[in-house]
Phi, psi and omega in degrees: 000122166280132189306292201275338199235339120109329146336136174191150204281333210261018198244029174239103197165140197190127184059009196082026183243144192203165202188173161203171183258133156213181182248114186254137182242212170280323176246011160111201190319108202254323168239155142184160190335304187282329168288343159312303149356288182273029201220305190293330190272329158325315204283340184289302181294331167098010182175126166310325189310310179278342167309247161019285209272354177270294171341311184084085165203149173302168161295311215279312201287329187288308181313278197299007156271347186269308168311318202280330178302310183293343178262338175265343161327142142283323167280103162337115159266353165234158163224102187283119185241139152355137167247186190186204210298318197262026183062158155297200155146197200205139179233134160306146184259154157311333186262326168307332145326295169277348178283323160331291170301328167308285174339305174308316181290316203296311198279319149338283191308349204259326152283333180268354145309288141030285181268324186269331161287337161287356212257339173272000163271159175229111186263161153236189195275354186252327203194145192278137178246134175266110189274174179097326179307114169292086166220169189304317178255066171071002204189168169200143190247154186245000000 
């Protein structure tokens, strides 16, 4: 569970309905939860490197999720300096800022989908009943 957002991929299930989110771009995956994440943790740290490493994620794997977000962008969402004596580091961008809030809202909305279409299934040992279904006897098992 990320500790600040109180969120977690293993909380999208509801009733026996499970599911996950991601944003697909031009070069495949372009937002989903663990990049979203590591989009937070830049910013909580101030460098991929400490990002990377509150994660258990290489530095290098971190680097290339952040070129494939920045490159699938019209906007940089991180912008990253070199280090050297004064060290490097990376700031979430305005628009990473907002591709975050976007994501977020989506992956809300998307459990409470979730929860109100798991809440119409029902199981026995043979078979899933779906309630609710406009056929005459109120349901169909599938």
């Amino acid at each position: 569970m990320h500790k600040k957002n109180g969120r977690s991929p293993e909380k999208t299930s509801s009733g026996g309905l499970k599911g996950r989110i991601w944003i697909d771009g031009a070069e495949g995956t372009f937002l989903g939860y663990g990049r979203i994440v590591l989009l937070e943790r830049i910013k909580e740290y101030g460098s991929i490197t400490q990002a990377a490493k509150s994660m258990k994620m290489s530095y290098r794997r971190a680097w290339e999720l952040v070129e494939s977000m920045n490159s699938q962008s019209p906007k940089r969402l991180v912008e990253a300096s070199t280090g050297g004596k004064g060290g490097g580091g990376a700031v979430l961008t305005d628009a990473g800022e907002d591709a975050v809030k976007l994501f977020w809202r989506f992956y809300d909305n998307f459990q409470k989908f979730l929860k109100r279409e798991g809440g119409k299934l029902s199981f026995d040992k043979k078979s899933c009943y779906v309630k609710n279904l406009k056929q005459k006897n109120g349901g169909s098992y599938v």
